[in-house]
Backbone bond lengths (Angstrom), bond angles and torsions (degrees), N, CA, C in turn:
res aa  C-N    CA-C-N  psi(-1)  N-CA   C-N-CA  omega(-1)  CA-C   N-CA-C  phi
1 X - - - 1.452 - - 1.525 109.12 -
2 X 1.391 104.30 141.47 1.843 98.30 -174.79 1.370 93.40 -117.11
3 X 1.213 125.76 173.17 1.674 136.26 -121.28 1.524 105.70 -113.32
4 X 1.553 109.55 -24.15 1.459 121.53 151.60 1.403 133.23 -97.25
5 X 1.361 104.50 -1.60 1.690 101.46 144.64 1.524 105.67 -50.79
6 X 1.303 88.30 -90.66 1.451 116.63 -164.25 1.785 105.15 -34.26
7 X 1.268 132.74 -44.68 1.375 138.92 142.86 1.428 117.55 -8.28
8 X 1.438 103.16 -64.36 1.393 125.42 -173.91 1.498 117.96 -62.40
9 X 1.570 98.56 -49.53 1.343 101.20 179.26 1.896 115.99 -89.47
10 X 0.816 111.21 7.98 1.524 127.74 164.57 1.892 104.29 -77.12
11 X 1.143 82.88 -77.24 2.028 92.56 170.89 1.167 99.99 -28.07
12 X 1.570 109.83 -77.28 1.932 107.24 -165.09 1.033 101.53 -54.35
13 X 1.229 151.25 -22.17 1.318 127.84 -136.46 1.898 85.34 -107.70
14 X 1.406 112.41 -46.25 1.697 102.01 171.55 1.496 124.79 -72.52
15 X 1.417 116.16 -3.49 1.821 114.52 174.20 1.365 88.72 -72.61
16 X 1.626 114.43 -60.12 1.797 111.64 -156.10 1.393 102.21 -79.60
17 X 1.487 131.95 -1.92 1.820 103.44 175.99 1.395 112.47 -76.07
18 X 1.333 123.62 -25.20 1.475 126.82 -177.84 1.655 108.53 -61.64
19 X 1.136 104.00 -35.31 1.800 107.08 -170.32 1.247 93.94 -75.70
20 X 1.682 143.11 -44.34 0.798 155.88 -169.67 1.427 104.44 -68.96
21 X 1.446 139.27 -28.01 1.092 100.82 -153.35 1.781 85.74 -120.07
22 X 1.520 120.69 -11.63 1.419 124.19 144.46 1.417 125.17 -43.04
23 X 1.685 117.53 -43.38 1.124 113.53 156.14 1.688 141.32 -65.04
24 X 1.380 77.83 -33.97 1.636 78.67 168.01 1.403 127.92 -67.83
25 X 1.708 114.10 -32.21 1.431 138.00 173.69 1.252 111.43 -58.59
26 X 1.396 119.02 -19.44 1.809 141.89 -156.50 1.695 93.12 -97.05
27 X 1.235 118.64 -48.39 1.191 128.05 -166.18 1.799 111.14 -97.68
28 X 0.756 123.17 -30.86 1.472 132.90 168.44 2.103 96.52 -63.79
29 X 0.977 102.86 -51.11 1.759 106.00 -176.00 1.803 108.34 -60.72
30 X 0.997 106.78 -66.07 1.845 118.19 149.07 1.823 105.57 -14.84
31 X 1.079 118.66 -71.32 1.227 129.23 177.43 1.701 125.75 -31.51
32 X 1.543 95.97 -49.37 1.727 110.22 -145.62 1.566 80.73 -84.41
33 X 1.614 103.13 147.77 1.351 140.72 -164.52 1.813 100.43 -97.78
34 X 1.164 136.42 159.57 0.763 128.08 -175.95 1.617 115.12 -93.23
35 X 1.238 122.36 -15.07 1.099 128.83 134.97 1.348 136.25 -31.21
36 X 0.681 124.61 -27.80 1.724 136.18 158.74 1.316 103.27 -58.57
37 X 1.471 128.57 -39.19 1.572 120.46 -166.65 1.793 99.87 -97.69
38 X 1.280 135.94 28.55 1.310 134.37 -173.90 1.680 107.46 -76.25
39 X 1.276 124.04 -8.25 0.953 137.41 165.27 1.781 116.86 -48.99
40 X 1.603 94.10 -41.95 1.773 98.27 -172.44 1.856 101.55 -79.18
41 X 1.831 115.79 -2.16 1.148 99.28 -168.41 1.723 111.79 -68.91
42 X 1.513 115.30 150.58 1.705 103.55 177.20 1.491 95.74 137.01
43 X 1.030 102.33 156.92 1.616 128.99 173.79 1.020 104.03 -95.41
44 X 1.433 108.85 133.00 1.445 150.34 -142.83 1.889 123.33 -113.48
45 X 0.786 167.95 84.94 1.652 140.02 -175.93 1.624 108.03 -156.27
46 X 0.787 99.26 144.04 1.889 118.25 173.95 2.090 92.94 -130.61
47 X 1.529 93.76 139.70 1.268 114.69 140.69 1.625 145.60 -99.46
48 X 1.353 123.88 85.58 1.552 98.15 -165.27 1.757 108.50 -133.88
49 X 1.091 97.15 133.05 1.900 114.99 -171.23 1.664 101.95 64.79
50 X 1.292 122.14 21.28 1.660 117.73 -175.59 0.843 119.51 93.47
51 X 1.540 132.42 7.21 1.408 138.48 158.17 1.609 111.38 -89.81
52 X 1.450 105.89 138.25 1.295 84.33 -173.33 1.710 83.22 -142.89
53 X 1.245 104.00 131.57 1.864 118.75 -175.16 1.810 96.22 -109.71
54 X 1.066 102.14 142.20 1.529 116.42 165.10 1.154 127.27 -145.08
55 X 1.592 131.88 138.95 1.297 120.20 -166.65 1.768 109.47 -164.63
56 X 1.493 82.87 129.97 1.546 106.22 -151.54 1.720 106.69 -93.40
57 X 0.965 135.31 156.61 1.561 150.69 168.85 1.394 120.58 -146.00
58 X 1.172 115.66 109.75 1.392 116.24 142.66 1.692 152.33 -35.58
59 X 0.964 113.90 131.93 1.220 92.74 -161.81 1.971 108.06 -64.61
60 X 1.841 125.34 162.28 1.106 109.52 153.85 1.894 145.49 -31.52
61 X 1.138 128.06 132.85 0.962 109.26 -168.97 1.852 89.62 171.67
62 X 1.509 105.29 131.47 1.492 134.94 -168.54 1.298 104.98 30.93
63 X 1.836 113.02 54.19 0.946 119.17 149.65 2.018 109.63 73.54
64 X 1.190 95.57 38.93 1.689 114.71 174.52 1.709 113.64 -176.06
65 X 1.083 122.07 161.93 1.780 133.39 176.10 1.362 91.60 -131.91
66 X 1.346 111.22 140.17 1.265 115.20 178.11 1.379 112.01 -135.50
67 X 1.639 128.36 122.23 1.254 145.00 -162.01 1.246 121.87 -112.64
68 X 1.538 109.53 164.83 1.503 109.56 171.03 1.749 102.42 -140.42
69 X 1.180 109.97 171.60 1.650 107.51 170.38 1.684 100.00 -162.78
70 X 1.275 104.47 153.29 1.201 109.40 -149.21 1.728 119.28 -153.46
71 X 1.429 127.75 70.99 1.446 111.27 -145.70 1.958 80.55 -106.47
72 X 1.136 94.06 165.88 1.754 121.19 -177.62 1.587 111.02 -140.87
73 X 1.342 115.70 116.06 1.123 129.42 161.09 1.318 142.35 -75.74
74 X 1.541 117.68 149.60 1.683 105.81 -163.90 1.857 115.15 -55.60
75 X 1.530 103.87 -15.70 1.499 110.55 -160.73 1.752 100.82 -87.50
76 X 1.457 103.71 4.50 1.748 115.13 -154.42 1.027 140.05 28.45
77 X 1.559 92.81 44.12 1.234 110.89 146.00 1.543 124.16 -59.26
78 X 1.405 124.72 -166.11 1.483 120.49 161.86 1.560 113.97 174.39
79 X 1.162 122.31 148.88 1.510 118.05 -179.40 1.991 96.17 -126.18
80 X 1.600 92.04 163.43 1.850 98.21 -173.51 1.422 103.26 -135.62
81 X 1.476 144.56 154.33 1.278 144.96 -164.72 1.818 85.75 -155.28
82 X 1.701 103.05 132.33 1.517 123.28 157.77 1.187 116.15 -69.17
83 X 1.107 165.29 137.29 0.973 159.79 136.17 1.576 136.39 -89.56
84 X 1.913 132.76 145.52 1.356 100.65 174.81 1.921 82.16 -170.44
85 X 1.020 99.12 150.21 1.446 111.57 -175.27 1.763 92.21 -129.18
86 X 1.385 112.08 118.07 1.542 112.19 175.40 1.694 106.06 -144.84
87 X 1.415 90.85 146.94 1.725 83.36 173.95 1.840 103.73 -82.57
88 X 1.470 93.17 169.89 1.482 112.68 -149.69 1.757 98.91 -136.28
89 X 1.394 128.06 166.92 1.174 122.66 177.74 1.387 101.32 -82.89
90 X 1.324 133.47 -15.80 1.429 147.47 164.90 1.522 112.88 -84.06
91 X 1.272 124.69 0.66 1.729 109.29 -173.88 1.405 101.77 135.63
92 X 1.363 108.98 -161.77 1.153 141.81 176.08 1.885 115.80 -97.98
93 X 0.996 108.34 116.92 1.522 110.26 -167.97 1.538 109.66 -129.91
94 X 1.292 113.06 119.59 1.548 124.98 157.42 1.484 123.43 -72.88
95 X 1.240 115.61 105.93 1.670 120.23 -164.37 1.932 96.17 -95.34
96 X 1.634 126.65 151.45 0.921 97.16 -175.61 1.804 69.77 -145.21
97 X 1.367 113.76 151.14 0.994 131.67 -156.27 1.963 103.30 -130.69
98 X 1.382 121.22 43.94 1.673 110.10 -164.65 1.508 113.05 -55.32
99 X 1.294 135.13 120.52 1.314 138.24 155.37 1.546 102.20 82.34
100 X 1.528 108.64 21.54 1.594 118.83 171.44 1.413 127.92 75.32
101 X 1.662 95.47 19.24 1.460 127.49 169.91 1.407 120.87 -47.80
102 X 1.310 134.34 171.48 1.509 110.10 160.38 1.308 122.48 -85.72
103 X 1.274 121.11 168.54 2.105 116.87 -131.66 2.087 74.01 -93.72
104 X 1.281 94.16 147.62 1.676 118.57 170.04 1.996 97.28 -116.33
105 X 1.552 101.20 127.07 1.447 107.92 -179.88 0.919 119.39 -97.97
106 X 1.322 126.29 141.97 1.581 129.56 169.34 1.866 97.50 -125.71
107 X 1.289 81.06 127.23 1.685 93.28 174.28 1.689 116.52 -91.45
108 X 1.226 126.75 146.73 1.598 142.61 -172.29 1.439 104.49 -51.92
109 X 0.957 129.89 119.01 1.469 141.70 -174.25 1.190 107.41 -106.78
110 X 1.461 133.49 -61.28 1.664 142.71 156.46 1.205 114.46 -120.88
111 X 1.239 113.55 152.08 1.601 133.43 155.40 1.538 124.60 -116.98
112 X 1.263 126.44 128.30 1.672 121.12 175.29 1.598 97.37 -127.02
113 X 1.187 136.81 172.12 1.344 134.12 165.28 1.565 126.87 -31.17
114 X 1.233 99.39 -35.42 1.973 118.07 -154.81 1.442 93.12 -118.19
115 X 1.310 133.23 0.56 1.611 109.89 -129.12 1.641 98.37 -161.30
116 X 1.320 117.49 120.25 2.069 118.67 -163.83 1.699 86.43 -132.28
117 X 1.293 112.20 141.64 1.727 113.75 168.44 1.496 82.66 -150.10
118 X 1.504 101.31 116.47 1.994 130.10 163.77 1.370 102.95 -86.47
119 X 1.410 141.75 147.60 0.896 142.34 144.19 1.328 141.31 -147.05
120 X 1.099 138.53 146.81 1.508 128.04 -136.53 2.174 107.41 -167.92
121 X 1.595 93.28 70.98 1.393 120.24 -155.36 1.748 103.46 -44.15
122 X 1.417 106.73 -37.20 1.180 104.77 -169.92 1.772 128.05 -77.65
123 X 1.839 93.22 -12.05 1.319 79.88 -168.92 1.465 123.64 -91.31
124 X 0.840 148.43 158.61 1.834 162.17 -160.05 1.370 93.99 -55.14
125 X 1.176 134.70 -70.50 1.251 122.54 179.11 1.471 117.56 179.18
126 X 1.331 146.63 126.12 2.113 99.14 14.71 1.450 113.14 -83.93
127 X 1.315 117.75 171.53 1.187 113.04 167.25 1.670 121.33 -110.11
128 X 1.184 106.49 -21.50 1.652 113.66 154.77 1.246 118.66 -100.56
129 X 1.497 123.06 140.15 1.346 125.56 -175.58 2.191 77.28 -128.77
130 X 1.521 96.63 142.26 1.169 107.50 -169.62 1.946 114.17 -140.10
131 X 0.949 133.05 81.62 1.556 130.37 167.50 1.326 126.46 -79.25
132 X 1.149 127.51 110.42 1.163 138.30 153.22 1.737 137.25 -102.60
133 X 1.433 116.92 145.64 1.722 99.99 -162.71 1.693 78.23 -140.73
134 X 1.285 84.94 145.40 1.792 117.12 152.06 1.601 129.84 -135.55
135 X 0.770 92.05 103.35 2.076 110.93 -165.92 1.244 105.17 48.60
136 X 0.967 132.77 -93.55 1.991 125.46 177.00 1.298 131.10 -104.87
137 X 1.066 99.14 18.54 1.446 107.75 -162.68 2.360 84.34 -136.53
138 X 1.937 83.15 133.33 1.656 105.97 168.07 1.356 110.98 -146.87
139 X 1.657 90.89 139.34 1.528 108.63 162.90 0.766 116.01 -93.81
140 X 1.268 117.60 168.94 1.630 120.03 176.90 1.517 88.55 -165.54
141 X 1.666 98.60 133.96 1.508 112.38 -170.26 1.876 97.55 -127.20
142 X 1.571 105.24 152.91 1.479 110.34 160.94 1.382 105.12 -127.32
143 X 1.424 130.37 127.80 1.514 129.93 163.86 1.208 109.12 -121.06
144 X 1.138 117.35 164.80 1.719 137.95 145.90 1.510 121.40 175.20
145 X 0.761 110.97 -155.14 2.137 119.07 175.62 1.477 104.23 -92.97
146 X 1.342 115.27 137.57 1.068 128.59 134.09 1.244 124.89 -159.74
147 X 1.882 103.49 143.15 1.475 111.00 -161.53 1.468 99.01 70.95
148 X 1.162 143.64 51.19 1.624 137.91 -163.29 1.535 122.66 0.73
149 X 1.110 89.74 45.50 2.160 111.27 168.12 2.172 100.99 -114.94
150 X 0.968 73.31 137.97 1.503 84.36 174.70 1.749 99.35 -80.02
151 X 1.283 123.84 153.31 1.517 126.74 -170.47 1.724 88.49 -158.82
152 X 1.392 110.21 166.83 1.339 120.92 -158.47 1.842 101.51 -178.67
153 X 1.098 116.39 135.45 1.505 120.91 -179.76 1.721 96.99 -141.95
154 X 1.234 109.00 123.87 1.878 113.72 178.60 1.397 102.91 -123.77
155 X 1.788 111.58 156.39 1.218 103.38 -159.70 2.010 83.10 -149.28
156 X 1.331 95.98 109.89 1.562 87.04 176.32 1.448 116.91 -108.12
157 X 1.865 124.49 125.17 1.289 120.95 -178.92 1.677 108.60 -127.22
158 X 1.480 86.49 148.62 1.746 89.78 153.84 1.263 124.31 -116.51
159 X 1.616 99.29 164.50 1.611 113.20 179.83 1.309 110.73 -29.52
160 X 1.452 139.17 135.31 1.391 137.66 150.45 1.486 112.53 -128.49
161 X 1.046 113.22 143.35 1.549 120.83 -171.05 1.742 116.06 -71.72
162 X 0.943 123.63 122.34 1.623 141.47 -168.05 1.506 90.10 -43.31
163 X 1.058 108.62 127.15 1.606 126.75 166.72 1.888 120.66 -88.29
């Protein structure tokens, strides 16, 4: 073996593991059941300055959870969001339904134990929808661009018992 083979095939071998191992990350996400996310099932709510948002999940079941969220303002006013996380022949998809609109998708971007990132590049905004939980207590974040400013809305709740 001469010393720029072996050179050579070192090189290739680190351009293509990255594609490779994105792909593999691509295909492992494809995989995950929606069961895996039963964690987000439970009633939801934060109170803060008199707004008070709540947001409900079902548990998994024929392969979707299906949600609602629901915040109310001191002026009583109030806004409502459909919700539904289902697997897809493409993945895992967060459907979001605002004010009972028709559902806009964001497909599963990562998964960790605690930890879901949807994302859905094209739409106006947000373009990440993000949940995370630690024992009773969940966030739930929306980011993306707009107007080329980064923007971000977080929403922190705890467990409350089904009414």
């Amino acid at each position: 073996m001469n010393e720029s083979w072996l050179a050579t095939c070192i090189v290739s071998a680190l351009l293509i593991l990255p594609g490779s191992s994105a792909a593999q990350e691509d295909s492992k996400l494809k995989s995950v059941k929606v069961a895996e996310l039963a964690w987000i099932a439970g009633n939801w709510s934060s109170d803060e300055a008199g707004t008070v948002t709540e947001e409900q999940w079902l548990e998994p079941r024929a392969g979707m959870m299906v949600g609602m969220n629901r915040m109310a303002f001191p002026n009583g006013k109030g806004t409502f969001e459909f919700l539904r996380i289902a697997e897809t022949e493409n993945g895992i998809a967060y459907l979001a339904s605002p004010s009972g609109s028709s559902p806009t998708s964001f497909a599963i971007k990562s998964l960790s134990k605690f930890k879901v990132v949807f994302e859905n590049k094209k739409n106006a905004f947000p373009q990440r929808i993000i949940y995370e939980r630690t024992d009773n207590t969940m966030v739930a974040m929306i980011e993306g661009e707009v107007n080329g400013k980064n923007k971000s809305m977080q929403w922190i709740w705890k467990r409350t018992p089904a009414k």
